[in-house]
Backbone as CSV, one residue per row, in Angstrom:
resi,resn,N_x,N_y,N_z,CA_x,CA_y,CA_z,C_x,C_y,C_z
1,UNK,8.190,307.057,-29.354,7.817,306.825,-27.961,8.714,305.723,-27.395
2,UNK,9.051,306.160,-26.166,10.167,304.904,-25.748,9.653,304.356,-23.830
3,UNK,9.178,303.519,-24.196,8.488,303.145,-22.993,9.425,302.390,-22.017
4,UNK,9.494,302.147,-20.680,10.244,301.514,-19.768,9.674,300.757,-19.032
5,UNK,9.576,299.160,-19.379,8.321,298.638,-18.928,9.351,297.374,-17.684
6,UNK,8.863,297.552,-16.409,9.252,296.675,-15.457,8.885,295.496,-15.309
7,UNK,9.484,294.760,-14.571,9.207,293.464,-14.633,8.834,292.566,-13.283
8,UNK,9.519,292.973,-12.447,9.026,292.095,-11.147,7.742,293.067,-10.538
9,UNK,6.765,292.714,-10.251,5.277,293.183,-9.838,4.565,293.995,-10.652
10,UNK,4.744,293.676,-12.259,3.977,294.378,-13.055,4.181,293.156,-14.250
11,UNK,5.160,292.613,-14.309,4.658,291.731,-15.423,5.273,289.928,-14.687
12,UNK,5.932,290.304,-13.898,5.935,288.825,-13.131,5.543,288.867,-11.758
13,UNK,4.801,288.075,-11.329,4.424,288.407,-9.987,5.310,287.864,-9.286
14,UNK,6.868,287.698,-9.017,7.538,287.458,-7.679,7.484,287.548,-6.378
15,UNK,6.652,288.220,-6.010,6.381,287.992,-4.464,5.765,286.905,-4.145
16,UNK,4.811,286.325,-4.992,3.927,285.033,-4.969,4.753,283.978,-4.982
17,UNK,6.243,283.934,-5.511,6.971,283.041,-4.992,7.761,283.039,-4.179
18,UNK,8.083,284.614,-3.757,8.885,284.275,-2.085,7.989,284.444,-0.908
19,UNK,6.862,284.467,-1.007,6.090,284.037,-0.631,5.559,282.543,0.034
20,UNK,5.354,282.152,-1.119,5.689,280.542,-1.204,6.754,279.759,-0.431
21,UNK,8.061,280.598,-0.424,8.735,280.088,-0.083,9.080,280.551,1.569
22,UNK,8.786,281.903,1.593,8.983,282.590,3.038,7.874,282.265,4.259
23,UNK,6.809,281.697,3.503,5.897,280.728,4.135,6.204,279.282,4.482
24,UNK,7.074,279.025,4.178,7.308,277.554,4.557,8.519,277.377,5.951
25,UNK,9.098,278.577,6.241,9.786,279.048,6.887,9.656,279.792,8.075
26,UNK,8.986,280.640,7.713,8.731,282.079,8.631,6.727,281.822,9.103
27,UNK,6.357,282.735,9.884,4.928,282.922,9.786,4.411,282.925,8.574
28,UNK,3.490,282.771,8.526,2.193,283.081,7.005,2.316,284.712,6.899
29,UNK,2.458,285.005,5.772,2.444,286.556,5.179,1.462,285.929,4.365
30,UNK,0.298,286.999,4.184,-0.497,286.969,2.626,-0.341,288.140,1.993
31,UNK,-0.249,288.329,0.376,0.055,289.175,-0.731,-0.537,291.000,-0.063
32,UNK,-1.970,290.453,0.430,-2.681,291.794,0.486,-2.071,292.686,1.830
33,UNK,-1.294,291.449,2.566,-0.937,292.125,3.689,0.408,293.304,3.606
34,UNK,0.998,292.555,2.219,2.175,293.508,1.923,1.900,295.007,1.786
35,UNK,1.640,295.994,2.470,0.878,297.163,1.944,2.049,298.326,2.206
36,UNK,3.176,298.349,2.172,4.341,298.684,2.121,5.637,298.346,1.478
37,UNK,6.112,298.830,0.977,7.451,298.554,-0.361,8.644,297.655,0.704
38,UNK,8.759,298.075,1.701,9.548,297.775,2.469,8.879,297.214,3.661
39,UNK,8.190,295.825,3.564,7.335,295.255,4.323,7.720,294.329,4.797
40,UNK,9.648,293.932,4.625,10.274,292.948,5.429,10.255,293.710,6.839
41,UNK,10.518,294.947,6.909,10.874,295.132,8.386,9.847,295.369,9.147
42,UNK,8.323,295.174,8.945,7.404,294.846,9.833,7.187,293.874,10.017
43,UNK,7.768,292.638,9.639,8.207,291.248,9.713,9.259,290.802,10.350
44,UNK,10.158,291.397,10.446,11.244,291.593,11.011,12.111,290.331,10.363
45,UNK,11.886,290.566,8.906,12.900,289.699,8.249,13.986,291.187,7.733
46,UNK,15.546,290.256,7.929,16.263,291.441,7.411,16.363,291.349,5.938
47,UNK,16.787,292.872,5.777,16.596,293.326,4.239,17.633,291.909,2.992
48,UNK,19.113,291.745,4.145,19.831,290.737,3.234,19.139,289.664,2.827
49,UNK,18.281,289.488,3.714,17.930,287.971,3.348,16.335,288.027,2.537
50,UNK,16.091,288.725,2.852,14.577,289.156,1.677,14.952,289.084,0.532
51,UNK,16.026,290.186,0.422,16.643,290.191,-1.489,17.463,288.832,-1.909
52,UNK,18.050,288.482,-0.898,19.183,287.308,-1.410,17.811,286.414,-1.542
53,UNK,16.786,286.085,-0.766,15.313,285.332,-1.174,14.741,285.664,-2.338
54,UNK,14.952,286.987,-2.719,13.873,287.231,-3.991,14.995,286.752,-4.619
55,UNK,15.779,287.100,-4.849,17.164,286.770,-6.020,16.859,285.008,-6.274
56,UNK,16.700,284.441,-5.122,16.627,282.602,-5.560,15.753,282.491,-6.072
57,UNK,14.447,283.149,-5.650,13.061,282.822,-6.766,13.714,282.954,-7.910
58,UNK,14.220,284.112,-8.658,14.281,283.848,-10.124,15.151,282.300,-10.504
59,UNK,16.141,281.751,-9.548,16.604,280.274,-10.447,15.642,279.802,-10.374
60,UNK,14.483,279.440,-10.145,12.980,278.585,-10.011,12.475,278.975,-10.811
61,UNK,13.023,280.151,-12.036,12.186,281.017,-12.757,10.665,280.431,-13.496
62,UNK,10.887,279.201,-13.418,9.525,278.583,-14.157,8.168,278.697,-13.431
63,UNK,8.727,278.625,-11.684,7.993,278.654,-10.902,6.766,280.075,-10.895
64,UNK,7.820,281.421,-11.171,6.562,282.553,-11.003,6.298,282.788,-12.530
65,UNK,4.796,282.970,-11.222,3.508,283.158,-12.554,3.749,284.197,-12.832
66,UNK,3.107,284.674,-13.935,2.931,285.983,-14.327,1.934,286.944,-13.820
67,UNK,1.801,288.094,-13.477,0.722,289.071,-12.613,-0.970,288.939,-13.391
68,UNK,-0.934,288.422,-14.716,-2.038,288.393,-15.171,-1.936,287.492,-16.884
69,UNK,-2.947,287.575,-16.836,-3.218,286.522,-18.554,-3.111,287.825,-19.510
70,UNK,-2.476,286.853,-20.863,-2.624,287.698,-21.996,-1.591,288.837,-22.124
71,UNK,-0.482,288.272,-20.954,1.074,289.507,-20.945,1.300,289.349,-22.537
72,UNK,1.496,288.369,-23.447,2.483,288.423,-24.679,1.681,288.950,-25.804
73,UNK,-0.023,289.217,-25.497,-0.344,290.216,-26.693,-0.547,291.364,-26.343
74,UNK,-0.530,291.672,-24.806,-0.548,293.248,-24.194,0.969,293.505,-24.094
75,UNK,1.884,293.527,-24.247,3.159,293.686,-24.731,3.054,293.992,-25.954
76,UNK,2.749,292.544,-26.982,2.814,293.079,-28.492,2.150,294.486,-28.795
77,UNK,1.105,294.703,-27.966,-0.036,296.347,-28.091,0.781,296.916,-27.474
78,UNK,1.443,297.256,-26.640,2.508,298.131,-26.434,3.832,298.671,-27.421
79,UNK,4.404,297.532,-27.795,5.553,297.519,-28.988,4.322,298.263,-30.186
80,UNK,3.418,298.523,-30.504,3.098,298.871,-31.463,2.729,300.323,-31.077
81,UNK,3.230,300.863,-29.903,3.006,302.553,-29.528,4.660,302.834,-29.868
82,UNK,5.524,301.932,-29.596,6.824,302.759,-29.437,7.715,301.431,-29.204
83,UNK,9.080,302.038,-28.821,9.916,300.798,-28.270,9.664,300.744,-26.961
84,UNK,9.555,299.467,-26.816,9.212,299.038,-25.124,10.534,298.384,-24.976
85,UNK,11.627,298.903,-24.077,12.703,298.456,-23.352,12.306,297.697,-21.511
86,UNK,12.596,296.493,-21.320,12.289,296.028,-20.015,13.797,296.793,-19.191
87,UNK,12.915,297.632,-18.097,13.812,298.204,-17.533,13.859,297.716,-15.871
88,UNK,15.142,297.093,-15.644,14.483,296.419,-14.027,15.704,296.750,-13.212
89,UNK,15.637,296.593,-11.965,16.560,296.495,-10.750,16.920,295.458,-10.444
90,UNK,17.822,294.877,-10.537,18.192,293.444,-10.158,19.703,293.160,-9.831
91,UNK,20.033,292.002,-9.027,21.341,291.589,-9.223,21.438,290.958,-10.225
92,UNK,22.575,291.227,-10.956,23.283,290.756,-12.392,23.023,289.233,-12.569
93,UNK,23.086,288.342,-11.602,23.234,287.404,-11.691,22.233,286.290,-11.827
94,UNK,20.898,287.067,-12.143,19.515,286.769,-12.295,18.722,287.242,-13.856
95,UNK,19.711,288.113,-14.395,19.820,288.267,-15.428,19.001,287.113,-16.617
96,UNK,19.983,286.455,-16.335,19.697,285.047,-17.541,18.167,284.734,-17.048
97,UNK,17.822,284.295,-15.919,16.801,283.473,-15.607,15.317,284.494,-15.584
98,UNK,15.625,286.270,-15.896,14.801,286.820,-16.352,14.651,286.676,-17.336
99,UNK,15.592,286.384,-18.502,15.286,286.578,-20.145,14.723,285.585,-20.251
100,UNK,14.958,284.321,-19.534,14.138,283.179,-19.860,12.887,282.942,-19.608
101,UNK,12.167,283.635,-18.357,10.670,283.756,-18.128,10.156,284.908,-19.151
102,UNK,10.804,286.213,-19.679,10.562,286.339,-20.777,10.124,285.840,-21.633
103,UNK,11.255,284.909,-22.191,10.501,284.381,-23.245,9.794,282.961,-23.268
104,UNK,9.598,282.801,-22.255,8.498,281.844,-22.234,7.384,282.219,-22.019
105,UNK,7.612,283.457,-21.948,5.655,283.980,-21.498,5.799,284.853,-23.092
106,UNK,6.671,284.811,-24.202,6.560,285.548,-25.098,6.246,286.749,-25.291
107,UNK,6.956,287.663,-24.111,7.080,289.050,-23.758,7.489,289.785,-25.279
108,UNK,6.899,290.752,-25.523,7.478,291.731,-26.774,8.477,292.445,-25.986
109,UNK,9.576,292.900,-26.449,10.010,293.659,-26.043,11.643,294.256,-26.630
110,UNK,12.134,295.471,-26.785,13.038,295.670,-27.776,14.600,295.475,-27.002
111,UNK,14.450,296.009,-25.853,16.330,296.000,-25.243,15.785,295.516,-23.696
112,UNK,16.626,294.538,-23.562,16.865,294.631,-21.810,17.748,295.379,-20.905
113,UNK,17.757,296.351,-20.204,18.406,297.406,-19.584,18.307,296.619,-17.796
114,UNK,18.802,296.451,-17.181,19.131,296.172,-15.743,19.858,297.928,-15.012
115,UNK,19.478,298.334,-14.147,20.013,299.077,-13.416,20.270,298.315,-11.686
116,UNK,21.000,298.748,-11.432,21.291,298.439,-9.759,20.252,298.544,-8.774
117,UNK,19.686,299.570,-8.703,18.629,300.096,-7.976,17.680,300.687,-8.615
118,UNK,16.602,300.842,-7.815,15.142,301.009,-8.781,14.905,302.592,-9.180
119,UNK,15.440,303.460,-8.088,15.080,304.773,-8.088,16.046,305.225,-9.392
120,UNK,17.177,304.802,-9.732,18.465,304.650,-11.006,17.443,304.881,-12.109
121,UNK,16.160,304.105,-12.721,15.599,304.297,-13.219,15.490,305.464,-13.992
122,UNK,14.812,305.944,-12.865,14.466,307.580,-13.460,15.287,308.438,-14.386
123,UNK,16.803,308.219,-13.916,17.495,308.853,-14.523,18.039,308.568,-16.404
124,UNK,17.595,307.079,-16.490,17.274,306.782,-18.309,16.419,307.783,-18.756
125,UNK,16.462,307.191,-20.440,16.152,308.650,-21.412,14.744,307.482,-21.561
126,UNK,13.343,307.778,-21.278,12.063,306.944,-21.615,11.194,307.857,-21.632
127,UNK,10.241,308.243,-22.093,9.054,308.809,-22.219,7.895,308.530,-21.410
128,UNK,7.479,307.221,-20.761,6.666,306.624,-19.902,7.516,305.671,-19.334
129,UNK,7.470,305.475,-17.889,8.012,304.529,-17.068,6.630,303.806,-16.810
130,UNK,6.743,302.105,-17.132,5.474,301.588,-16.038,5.912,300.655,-15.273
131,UNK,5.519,300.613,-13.814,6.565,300.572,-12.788,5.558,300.357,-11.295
132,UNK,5.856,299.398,-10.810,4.897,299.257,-9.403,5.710,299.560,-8.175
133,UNK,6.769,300.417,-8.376,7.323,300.534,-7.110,7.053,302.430,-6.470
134,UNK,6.527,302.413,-5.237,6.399,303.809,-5.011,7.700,304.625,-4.879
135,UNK,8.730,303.992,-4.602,9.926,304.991,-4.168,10.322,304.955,-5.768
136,UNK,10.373,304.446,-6.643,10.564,304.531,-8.689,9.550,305.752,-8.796
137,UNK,8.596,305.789,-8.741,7.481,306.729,-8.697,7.588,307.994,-7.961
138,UNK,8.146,308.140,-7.457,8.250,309.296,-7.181,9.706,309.759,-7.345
139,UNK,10.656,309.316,-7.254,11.822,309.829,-8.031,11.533,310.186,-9.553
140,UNK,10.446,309.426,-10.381,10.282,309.731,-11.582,9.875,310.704,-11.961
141,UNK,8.854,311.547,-10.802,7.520,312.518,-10.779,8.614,313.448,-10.531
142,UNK,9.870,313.300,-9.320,10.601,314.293,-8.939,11.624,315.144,-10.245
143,UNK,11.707,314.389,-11.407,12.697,314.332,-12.229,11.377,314.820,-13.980
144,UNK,10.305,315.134,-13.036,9.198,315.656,-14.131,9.145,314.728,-15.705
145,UNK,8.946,313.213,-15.011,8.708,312.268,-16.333,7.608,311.444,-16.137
146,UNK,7.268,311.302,-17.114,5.617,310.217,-16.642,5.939,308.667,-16.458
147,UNK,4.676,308.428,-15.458,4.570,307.303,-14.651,3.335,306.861,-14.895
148,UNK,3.299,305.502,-15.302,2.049,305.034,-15.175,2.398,303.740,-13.803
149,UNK,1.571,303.674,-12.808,1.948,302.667,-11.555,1.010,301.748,-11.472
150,UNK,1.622,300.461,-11.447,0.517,299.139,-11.578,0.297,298.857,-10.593
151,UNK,-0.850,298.993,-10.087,-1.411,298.800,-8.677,-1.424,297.418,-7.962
152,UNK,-0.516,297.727,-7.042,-0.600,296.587,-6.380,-0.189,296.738,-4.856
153,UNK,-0.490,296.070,-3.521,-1.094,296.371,-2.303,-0.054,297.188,-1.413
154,UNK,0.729,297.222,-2.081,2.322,297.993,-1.624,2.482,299.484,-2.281
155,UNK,1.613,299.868,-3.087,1.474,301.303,-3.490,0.101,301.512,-3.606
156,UNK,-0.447,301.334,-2.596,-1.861,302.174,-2.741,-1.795,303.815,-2.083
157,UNK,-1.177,303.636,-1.149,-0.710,304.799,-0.400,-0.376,306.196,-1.382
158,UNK,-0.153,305.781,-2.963,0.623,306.989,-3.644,-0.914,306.959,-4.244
159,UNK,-1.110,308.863,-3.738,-2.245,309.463,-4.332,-2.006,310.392,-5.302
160,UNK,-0.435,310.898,-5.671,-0.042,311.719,-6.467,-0.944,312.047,-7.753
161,UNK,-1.513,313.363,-7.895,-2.225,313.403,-9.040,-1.254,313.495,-10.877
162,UNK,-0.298,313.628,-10.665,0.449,313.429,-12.121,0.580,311.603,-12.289
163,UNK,0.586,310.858,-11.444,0.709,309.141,-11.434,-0.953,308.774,-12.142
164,UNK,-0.692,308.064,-13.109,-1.582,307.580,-13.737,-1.976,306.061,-13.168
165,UNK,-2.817,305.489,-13.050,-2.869,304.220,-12.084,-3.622,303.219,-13.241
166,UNK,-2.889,301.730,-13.017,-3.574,301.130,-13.587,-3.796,299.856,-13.043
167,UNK,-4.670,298.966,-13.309,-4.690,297.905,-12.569,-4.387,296.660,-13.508
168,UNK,-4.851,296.643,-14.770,-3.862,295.605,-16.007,-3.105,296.495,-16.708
169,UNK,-2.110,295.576,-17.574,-1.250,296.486,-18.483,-1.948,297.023,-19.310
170,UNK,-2.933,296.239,-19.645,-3.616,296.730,-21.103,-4.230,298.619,-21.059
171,UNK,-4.432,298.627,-19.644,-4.826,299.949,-19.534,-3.621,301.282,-20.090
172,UNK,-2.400,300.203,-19.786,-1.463,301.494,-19.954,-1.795,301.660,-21.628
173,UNK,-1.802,300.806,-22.584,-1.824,301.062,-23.761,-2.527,302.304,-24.078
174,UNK,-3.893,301.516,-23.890,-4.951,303.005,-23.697,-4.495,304.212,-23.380
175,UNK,-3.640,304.082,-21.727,-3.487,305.379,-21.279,-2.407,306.498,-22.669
176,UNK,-1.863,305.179,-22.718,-0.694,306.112,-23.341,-0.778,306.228,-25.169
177,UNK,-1.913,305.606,-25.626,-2.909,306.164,-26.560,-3.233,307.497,-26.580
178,UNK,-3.645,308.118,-25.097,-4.397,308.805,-24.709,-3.435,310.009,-25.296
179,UNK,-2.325,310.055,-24.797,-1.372,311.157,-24.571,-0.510,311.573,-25.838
């Protein structure tokens, strides 16, 4: 089993720090209000400067929390279904300061894979993608591979019945126990 487990809004919560920071700046955004993947442009922040913003959160990397307690033994229960590869979208240059919140939260995990863009994803060789982004999710579904999607206020909208939904990781274990 070769699992593809993501990292920004499923095992680090980054929005909570550009957040943090896009609040000190801009109007107040709150988390729940994000209810769209692409929720800078009802803000009317442009797309450059959202990503070049998320990109600085990671040098603060100490700063974001993690999406929930108990990531480094619900990881280890994952590594014990299969290889869990962290598969993410990122600029290269954030790289380092992911491996390092890694391993300070003592993430299990076997290879780090970076792709350019998120929908890129799909096209790796994985058996389960788990993944909180809806446009990943449905390129994945389109390409007939399983998805488990970590719910969070920016993909509630995906009702797809092949998307398995979860709200902690630990569920995916289970789920993918299941299968």
């Amino acid at each position: 089993m070769k699992i593809a487990l993501d990292v920004d809004g499923v095992l680090a919560d980054v929005i909570q720090s550009w957040l943090t920071y896009s609040n000190s700046i801009r109007p107040k955004i709150l988390k729940h209000d994000i209810v769209d993947w692409d929720f800078w442009k009802k803000f009317q922040i442009n797309r450059y400067d959202f990503y070049t913003e998320l990109s600085s959160c990671w040098k603060n990397w100490r700063s974001i929390p993690p999406t929930e307690t108990n990531l480094s033994f619900t990881t280890q229960n994952l590594s014990h279904l299969g290889q869990v590869d962290i598969v993410t979208a990122r600029e290269r240059s954030t790289d380092s300061f992911v491996k390092n919140w890694l391993s300070h939260f003592d993430i299990s995990y076997d290879n780090y894979v970076s792709v350019i863009d998120g929908p890129m994803k799909a096209d790796l060789n994985y058996d389960v993608f788990i993944d909180d982004s809806p446009l990943n999710a449905s390129r994945i579904l389109k390409l007939n591979k399983k998805i488990i999607l970590y719910s969070q206020p920016w993909n509630q909208h995906i009702r797809e019945n092949q998307i398995s939904r979860i709200s902690t990781l630990s569920e995916a274990v289970e789920k993918i126990k299941q299968n």
